[in-house]
N, C-alpha and C positions, 0 to 999 in steps of 0.2 A: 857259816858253813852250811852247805846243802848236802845231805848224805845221797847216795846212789837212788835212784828213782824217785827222788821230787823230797822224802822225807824229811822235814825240818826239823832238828832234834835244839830246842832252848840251851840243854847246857853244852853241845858242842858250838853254837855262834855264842855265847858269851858264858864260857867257865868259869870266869870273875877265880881263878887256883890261886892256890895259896904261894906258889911260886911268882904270881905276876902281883905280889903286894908291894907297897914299897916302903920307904923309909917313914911315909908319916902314916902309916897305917891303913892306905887305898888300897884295894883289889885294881888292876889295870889293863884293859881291854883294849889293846891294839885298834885303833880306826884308821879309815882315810875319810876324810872333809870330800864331799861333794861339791867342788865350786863349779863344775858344769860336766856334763856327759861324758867326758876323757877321761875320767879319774874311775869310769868300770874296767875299760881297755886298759888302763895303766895298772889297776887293781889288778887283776886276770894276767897280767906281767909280771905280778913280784913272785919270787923263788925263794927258797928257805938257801942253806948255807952252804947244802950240798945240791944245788941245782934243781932239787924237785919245784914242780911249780907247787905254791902255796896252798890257792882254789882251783882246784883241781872241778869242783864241779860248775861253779856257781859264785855269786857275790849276794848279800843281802843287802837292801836298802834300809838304813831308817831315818825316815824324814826328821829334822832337829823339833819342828812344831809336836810330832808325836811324842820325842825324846821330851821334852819340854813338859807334855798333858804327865806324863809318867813321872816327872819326876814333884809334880804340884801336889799328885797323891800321893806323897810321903811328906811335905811338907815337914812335919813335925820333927821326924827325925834324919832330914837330909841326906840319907843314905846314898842317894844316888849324884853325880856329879859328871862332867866330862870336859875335858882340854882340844886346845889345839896345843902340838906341841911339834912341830916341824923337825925334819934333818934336813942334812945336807942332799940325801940321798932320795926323801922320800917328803916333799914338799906339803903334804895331802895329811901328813901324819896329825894321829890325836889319839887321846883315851878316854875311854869312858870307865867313870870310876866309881867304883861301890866300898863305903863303908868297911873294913873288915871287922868291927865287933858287934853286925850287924846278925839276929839270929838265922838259922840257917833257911828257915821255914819263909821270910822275910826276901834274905838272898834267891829262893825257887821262885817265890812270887814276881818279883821284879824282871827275873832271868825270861822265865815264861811270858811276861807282860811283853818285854822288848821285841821278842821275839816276833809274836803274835802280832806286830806293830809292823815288822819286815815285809817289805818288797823282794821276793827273790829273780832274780837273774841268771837264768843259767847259761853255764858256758856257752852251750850249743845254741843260743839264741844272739851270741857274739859271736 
């Protein structure tokens, strides 16, 4: 998520909440797979349940090579993970997954790390 005049805020593109944990203990970050250039426009397309559009400003890119260098520095304690996990509805889908009993200091490190890693896209450049 890009907030209003360019600001990239780490814990609004991945809040890793405790709401989006799931049964085996991951934090779960909505993605969509880049498999080529149409997945920003189709991105920039999705709406929540009441119609609002979603990304209302912006899309972030993160390349899986960078997702990859980030997740080699934890190593040790694998906190970090990501799927692809497809619907019917949303072909592109996947998550990016963090540990939940991972400490919180850990979770800001990472959050920031990915971040920091993002290509942003703003709408107005679509």
């Amino acid at each position: 998520m890009l907030l209003e005049g360019g600001t990239l805020a780490s814990t609004s593109l991945f809040p890793f909440s405790k709401k989006s944990c799931n049964s085996e203990g991951w934090f779960e970050e909505s993605i969509n797979w880049m498999d080529d250039d149409s997945v920003i426009d189709f991105t920039l397309r999705q709406t929540k349940d009441n119609g609002e559009q979603r990304f209302k400003v912006g899309v972030a890119i993160l390349p899986r090579s960078e997702l990859d260098k980030i997740k080699k520095r934890h190593f040790l304690t694998q906190p970090l993970e990501y799927e692809r996990a497809a619907t019917q509805e949303n072909p592109y889908h996947g998550n990016l997954l963090l540990k939940g009993e991972i400490a919180s200091q850990v979770k800001n490190m990472i959050r920031h790390t990915l971040a920091l890693a993002c290509k942003i896209i703003p709408r107005e450049d679509r």
